[in-house]
C-alpha positions in Angstrom: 37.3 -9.0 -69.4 35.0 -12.1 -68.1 31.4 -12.4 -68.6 30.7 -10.6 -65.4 32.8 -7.9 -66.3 31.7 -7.7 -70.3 27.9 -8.2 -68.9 28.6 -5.0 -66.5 29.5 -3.0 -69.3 26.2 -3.3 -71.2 24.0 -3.1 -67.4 21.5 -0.4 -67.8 21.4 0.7 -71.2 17.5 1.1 -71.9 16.3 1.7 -75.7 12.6 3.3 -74.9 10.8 0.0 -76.3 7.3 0.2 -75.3 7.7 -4.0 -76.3 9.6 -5.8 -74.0 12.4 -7.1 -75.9 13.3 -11.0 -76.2 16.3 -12.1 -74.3 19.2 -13.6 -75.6 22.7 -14.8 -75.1 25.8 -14.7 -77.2 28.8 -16.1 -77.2 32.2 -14.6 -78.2 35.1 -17.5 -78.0 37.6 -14.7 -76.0 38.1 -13.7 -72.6 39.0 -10.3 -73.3 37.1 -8.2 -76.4 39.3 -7.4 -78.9 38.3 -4.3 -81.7 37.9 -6.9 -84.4 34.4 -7.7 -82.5 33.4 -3.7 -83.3 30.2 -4.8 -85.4 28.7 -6.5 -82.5 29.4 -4.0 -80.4 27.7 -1.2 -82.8 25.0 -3.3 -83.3 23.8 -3.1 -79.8 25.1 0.4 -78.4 23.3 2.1 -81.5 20.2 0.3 -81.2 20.2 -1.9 -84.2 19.5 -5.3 -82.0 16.6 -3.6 -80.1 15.1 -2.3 -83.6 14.6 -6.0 -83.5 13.2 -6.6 -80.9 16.2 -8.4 -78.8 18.1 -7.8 -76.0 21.3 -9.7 -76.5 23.4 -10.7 -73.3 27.0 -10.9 -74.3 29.0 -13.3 -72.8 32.9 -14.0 -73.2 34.4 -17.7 -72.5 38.0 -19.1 -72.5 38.3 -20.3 -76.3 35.6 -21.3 -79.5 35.4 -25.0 -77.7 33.5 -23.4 -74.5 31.5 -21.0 -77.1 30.4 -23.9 -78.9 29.3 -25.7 -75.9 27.4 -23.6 -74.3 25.3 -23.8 -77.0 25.0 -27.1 -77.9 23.9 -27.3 -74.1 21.3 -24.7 -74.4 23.1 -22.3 -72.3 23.2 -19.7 -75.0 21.8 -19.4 -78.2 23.6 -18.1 -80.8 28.0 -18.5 -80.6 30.9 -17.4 -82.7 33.1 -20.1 -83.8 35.9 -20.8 -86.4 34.7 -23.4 -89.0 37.0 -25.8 -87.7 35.9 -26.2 -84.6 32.6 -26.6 -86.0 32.8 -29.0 -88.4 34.8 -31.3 -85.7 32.0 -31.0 -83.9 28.8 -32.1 -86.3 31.1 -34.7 -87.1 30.8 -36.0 -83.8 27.3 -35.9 -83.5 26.5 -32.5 -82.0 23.3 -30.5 -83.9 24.9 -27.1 -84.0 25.2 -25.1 -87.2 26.1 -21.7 -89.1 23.7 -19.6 -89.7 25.7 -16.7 -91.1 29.1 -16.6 -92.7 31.1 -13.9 -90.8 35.0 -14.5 -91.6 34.5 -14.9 -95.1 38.6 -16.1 -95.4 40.7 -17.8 -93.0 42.5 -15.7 -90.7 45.5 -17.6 -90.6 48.7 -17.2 -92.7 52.7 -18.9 -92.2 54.9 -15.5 -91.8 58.7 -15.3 -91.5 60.8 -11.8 -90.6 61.6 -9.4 -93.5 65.1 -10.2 -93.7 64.7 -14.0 -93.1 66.3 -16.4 -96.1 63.3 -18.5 -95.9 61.5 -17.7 -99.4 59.4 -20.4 -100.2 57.4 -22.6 -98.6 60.2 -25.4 -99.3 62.9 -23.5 -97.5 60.6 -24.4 -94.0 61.8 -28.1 -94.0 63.9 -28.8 -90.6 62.3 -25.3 -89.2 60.6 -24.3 -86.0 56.7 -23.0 -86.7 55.5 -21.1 -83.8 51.7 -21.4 -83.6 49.7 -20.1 -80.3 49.3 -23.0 -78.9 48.7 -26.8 -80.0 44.7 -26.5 -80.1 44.9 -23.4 -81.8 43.3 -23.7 -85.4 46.2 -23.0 -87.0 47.7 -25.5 -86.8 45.7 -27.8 -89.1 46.2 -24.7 -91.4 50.3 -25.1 -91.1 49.8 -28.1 -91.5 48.2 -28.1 -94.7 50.4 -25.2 -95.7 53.7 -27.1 -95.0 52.4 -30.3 -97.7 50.6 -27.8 -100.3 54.1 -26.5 -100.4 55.7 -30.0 -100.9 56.7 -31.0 -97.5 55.9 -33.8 -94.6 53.9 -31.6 -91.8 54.9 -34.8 -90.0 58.7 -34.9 -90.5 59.2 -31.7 -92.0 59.0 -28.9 -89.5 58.0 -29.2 -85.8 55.0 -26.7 -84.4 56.1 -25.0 -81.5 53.4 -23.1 -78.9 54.8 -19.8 -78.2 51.5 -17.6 -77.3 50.5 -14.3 -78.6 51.0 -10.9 -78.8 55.0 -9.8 -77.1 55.5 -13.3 -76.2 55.1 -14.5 -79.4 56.8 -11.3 -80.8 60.0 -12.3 -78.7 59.9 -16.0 -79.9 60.6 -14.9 -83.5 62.8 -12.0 -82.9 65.0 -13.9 -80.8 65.2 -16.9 -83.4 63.6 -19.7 -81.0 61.1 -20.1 -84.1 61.9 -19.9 -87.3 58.3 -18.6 -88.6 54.9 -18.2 -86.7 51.5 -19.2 -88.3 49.1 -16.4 -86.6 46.0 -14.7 -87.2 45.5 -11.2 -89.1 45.6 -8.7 -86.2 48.3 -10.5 -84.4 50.5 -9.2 -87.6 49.2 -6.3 -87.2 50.3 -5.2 -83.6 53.1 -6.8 -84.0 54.2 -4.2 -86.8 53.2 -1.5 -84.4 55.8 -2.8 -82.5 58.4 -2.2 -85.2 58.3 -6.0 -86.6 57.9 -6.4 -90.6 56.6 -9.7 -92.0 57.1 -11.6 -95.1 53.8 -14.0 -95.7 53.2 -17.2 -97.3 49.8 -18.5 -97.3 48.0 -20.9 -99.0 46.0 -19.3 -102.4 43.4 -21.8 -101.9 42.4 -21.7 -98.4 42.7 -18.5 -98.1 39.9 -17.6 -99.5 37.5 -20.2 -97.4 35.4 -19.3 -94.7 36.9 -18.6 -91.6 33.6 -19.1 -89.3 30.4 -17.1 -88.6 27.7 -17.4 -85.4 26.0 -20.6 -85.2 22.6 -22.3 -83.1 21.5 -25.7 -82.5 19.7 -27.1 -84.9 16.6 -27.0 -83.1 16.5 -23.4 -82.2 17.1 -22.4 -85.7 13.7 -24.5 -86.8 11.9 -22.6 -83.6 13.1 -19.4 -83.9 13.7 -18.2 -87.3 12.3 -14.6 -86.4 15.2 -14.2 -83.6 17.6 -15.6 -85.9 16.6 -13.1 -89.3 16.2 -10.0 -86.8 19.7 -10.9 -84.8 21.7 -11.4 -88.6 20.3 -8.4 -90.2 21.7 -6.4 -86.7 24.6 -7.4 -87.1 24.9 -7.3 -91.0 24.2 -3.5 -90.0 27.0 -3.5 -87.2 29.2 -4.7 -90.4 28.2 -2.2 -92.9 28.9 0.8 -90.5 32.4 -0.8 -89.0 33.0 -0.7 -93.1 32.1 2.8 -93.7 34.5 4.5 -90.7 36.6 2.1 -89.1 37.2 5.0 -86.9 34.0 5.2 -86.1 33.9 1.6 -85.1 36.8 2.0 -82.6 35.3 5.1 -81.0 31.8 3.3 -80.3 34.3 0.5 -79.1 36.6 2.6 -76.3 33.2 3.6 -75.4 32.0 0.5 -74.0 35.5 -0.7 -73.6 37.7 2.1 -72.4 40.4 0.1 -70.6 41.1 -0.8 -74.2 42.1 2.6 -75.6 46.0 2.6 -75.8 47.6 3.9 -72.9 50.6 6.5 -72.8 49.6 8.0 -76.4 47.7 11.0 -77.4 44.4 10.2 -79.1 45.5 10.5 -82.6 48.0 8.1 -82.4 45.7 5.3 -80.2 43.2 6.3 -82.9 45.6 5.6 -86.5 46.9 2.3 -84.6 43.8 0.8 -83.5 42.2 1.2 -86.9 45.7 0.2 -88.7 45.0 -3.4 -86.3 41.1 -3.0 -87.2 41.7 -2.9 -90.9 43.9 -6.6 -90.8 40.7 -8.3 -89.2 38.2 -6.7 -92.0 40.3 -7.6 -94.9 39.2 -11.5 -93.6 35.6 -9.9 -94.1 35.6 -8.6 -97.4 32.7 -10.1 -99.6 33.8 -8.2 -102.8 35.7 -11.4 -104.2 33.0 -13.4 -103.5 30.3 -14.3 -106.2 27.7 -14.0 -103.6 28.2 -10.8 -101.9 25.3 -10.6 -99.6 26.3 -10.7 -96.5 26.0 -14.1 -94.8 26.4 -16.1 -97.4 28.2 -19.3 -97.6 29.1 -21.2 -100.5 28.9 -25.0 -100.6 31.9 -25.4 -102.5 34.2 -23.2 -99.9 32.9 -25.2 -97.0 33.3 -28.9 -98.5 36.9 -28.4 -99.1 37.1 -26.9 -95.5 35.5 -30.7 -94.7 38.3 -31.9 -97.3 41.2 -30.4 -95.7 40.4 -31.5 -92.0 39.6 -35.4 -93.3 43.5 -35.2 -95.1 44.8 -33.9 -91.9 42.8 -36.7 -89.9 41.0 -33.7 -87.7 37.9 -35.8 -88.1 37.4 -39.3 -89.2 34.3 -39.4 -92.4 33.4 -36.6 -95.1 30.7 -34.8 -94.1 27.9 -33.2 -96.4 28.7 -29.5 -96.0 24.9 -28.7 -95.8 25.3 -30.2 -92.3 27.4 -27.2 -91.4 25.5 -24.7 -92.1 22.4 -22.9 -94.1 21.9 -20.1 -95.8 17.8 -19.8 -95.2 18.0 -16.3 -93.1 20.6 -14.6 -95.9 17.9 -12.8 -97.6 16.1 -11.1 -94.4 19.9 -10.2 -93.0 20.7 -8.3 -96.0 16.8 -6.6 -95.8 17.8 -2.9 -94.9 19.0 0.4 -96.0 22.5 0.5 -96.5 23.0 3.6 -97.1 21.2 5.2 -93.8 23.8 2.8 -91.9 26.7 4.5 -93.9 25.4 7.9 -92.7 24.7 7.3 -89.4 28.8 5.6 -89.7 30.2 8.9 -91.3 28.1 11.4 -88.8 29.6 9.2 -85.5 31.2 11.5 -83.2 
């Protein structure tokens, strides 16, 4: 679904403000909406942005570059965007940055079949890696997989593009790649499909942030109030996708109904779109983090993101990682009661 048609599916929905509310545009960096954007999509069908005063325009656009653009333009003011991307970006010059930590790990792990050979990392020299596509940000990741694991990314394996989703299914199963370095919920349908996965991932980056929604620079000095109401919606959005993921995938085919499995009866669509919702919230998990509130990033996490895009030559000079992001808003986004969110999750019909 485009923007026209994602911008159709919120037309019309009125919250009884007496206040008009301020308007505002975000930007997811996908065509279609996918379940793993559920909190968003709670926060504004049960009212949570409008308790703060916003009325948020989604928008969808072909891929995290065109997010992040529109943004740095002034098209839009708030964007979701993997760190990468990001950090590429305020290297060049551009005065974007986080202002909430979203993906608190990286989405990304190197995966072979169950009954491949390949057991270590090692065993991928002379192999075919099949990533999405070349500009995907895996494939720094692979990259920096393949030499943590003692081999030349360079010499070592060759990164093939082979899509997503059955394409990419039919790439491994018929042996045209020897491995794939995808994202959580791309596992994840692919074992609905009857495909089992052996992982190798990277112990360190794994645990980095992923990405989170970012602003320019200079609407995040004008507008803090937009930006502390717009976090704590969505840290809301979060807490109730957390409590019932079914509940999350319900408010979902709601707005989204083409996206409700076809040809199966509604317990089945319902156990295998939260089975594919449960891989992406795994990558959102804050208990192993020492700050748990949510938005948070740590310093540390994000400078050896910076580290491992300088050794991969992704961008040219070491950047402080308090240019990529701040953490100013965290306290106001985690400013709310918890547990009426979890009740409101578990009541959902």
């Amino acid at each position: 679904m485009g923007a026209a048609g994602l911008a159709g599916a919120w037309a019309g929905r009125a919250w009884g403000q007496a206040k008009p509310l301020r308007k505002v545009t975000f930007v997811f960096p996908i065509q279609v909406m996918a379940s793993r954007y559920a909190p968003w999509i709670a926060a504004k069908e049960l009212g949570f942005l409008a308790e703060e005063g916003l009325d948020v325009h989604f928008l969808n656009t072909a891929g995290s570059i065109g997010a992040l653009q529109q943004v740095a333009s002034g098209q839009a003011e708030f964007a979701l965007s993997p760190i990468d991307g990001v950090i590429a970006a305020r290297a060049k010059g551009t005065p974007v940055r986080y202002f909430y930590n979203w993906q608190t790990h990286v989405i990304f792990s190197v995966a072979v079949l169950a009954d491949s050979p390949i057991r270590s990392l090692a065993e991928l020299k002379g192999k075919q890696l099949g990533v999405q596509g070349m500009g995907s940000a895996a494939v720094p990741y692979a990259k920096a997989v393949i030499r943590a694991g003692g081999l030349d990314p360079a010499n070592d394996i060759t990164l093939v593009a082979v899509g997503a989703g059955p394409q990419a299914a039919t790439a491994v199963r018929q042996k045209r790649v020897d491995a794939l370095v995808l994202w959580d919920t791309e596992y994840a349908g692919m074992e609905l499909l009857g495909l089992k996965f052996r992982s190798f991932g990277h112990a360190q980056l794994q645990n980095l942030s992923g990405g989170g929604l970012l602003a320019r620079d200079e609407y995040i000095q004008a507008s803090p109030d937009v930006l502390r109401g717009f976090g704590r919606a969505f840290a809301k959005g979060n807490v109730f996708c957390f409590e019932s993921p079914e509940a999350a995938i319900k408010v979902y085919w709601k707005i989204f109904p083409e996206a409700k499995p076809k040809g199966k009866d509604e317990a089945t669509a319902l156990r295998e779109s939260v089975y594919v919702f449960r891989a992406a919230m795994k990558n959102l998990l804050r208990d192993d983090k020492p700050d748990k509130r949510w938005g948070h990033f740590a310093d540390a996490e994000v400078q050896q993101y910076i580290d491992l895009l300088l050794a991969e030559k992704v961008i040219e000079t070491r950047l402080p990682a308090r240019d990529i992001y701040t953490n100013d808003f965290v306290d106001h986004f985690n400013a709310f009661d918890a547990a009426k969110v979890r009740e409101m999750a578990r009541a959902y019909r």
